[in-house]
N, C-alpha and C positions, 0 to 999 in steps of 0.2 A: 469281369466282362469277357477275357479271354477264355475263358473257361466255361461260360453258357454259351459262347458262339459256338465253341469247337461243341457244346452236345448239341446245338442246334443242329448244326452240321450235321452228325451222327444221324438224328432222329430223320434226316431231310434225305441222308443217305439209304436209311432203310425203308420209306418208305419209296424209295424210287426203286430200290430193287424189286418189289414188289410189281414193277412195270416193265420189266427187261424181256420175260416171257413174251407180254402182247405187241412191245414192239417187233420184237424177232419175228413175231408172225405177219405183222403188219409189214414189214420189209421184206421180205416173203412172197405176200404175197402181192406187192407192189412190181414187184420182178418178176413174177407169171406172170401178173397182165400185160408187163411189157413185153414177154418173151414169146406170147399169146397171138399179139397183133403183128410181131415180122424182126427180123434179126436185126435191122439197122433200128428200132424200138431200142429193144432189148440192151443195144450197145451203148445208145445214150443215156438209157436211163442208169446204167450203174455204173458210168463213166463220168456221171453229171454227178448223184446220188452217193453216190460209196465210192470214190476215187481211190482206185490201186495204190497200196504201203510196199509193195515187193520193191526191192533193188532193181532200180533200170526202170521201173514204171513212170510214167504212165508207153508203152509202144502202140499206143491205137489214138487216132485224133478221129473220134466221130462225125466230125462235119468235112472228114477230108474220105470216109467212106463211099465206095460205092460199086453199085455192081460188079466191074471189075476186077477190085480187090478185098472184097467182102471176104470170100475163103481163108483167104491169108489173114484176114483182119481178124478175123475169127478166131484163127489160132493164136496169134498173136496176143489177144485179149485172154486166151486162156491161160496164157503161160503169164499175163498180170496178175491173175486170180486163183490162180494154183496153190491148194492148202499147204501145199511146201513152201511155200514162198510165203507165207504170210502166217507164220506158226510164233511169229514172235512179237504182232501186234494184239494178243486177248484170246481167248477162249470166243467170243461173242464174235471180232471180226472172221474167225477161222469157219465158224458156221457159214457164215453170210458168204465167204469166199467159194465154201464149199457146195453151197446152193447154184450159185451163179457159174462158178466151172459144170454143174449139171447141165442147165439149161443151155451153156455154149455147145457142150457135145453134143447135145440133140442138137443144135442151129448147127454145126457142122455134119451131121451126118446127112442133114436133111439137107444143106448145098453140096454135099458131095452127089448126095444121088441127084439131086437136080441140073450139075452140070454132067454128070454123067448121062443122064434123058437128054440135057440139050448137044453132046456131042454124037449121040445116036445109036454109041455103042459100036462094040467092035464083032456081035456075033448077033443069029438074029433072036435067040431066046434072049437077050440082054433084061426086056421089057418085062419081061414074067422073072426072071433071080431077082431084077432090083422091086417088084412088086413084093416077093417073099422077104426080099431085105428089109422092106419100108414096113410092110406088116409084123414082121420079128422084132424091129425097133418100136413099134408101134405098143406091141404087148410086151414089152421090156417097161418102157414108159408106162401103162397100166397097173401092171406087177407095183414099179414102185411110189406110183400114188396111191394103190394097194395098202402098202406097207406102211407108208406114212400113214393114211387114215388108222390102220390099226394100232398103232404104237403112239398116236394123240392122245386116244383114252388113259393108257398108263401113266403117256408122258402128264398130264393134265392133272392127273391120280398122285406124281411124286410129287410136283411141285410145291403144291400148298405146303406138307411134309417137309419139302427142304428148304423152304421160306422160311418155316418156323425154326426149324437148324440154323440157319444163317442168322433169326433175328434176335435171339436170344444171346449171344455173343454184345449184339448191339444194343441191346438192354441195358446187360449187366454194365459196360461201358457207360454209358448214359446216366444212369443210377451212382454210378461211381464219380460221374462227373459232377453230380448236382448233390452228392453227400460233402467234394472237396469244396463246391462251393460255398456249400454251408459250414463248411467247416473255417474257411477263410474267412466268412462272415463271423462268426462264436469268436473267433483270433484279434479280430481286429476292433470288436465289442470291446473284448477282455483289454486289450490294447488302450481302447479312451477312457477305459477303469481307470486301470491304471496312471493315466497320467490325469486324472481329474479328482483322483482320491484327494492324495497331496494337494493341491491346488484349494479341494472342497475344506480341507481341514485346517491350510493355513488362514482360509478368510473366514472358516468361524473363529479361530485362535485372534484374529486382529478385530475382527467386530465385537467381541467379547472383552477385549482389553479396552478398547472404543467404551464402551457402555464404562464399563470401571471410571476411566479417567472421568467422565459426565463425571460419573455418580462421586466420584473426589471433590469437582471441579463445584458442584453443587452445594454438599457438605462445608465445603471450605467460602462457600459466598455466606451459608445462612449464618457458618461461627460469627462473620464478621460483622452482618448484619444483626446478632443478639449483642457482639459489644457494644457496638454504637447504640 
């Protein structure tokens, strides 16, 4: 019994790998759309969602956000999600960390230039450098939705390839688990043989001596019955 749970397990395990990819994506892209609509979004949603593993986390309380200390908050939450800081919870959270320290740079550069428009600047070209800035950040951000689009086909292309690498380990496992169960099973067969041979053998030796005594007992009624 212990031994078809654990290949159940197994079998339950690989086919859920088989699902890590589109979650990854699906978490993703649940985090643009929040990062999409405004940085106090953006903050709840992977502070509600994917709660910070780094030492000293969580340093941001979202509902204590707000304009005020939104900048600060901002870094603050990136220094919870910072792929150094969370290199020793999985390969999978490290991505998802790594995604979300993105989209915070951009939400801070984009409050840095906006408190900087709202203090007015200190020269009077200010208006046109932070235009050039915001348009540089702008095609930065393009460049590397760029590059993701291009490296999906690949990525897309290895996967199924490394699914099958990964599930073949989990096969052989599985196979091996269900050869020991049959094998426990052949064990334990041989086992009520064994104790039911003897068993079978001693009650035809006594039903066979059974029949005899009759057949004496019988014998010995008719003698007496010819001498009379």
């Amino acid at each position: 019994g212990a031994l078809l749970l654990s290949a159940r397990r197994l079998v339950f395990s690989a086919s859920s790998a088989r699902c890590v990819p589109q979650l990854m994506e699906f978490r993703t892209r649940r985090i643009r759309s929040a990062a999409a609509v405004s940085a106090y979004d953006l903050l709840t949603h992977v502070y509600i969602n994917h709660p910070p593993r780094a030492e000293g986390s969580p340093r941001v309380q979202p509902s204590s956000v707000q304009a005020g200390n939104l900048l600060q908050s901002l870094k603050k939450a990136r220094m919870d999600y910072h792929p150094d800081r969370n290199m020793q919870s999985g390969e999978a959270w490290r991505v998802i960390c790594t995604y979300i320290s993105q989209e915070l740079n951009d939400k801070i550069r984009a409050q840095e230039l906006h408190n900087e428009r709202e203090r007015g600047g200190h020269e009077s070209d200010q208006p046109e450098h932070a235009q050039r800035e915001h348009a540089q950040r702008k095609g930065e951000q393009s460049e590397r939705d760029e590059q993701r689009e291009q490296e999906r086909p690949e990525r897309e292309q290895r996967e199924p390839e490394q699914r099958e690498r990964e599930q073949i380990p989990v096969i052989l496992i599985v196979c091996a688990c269900l050869l020991a169960l049959l094998a426990l099973r052949v064990i334990a067969f041989a086992g009520e043989l064994v104790f039911l041979l003897p068993c079978t053998i001693f009650m035809m030796r006594a039903q066979r001596e059974q029949r005899q005594w009759e057949q004496q007992e019988r014998e010995q009624r008719e003698r007496e019955q010819q001498r009379e």
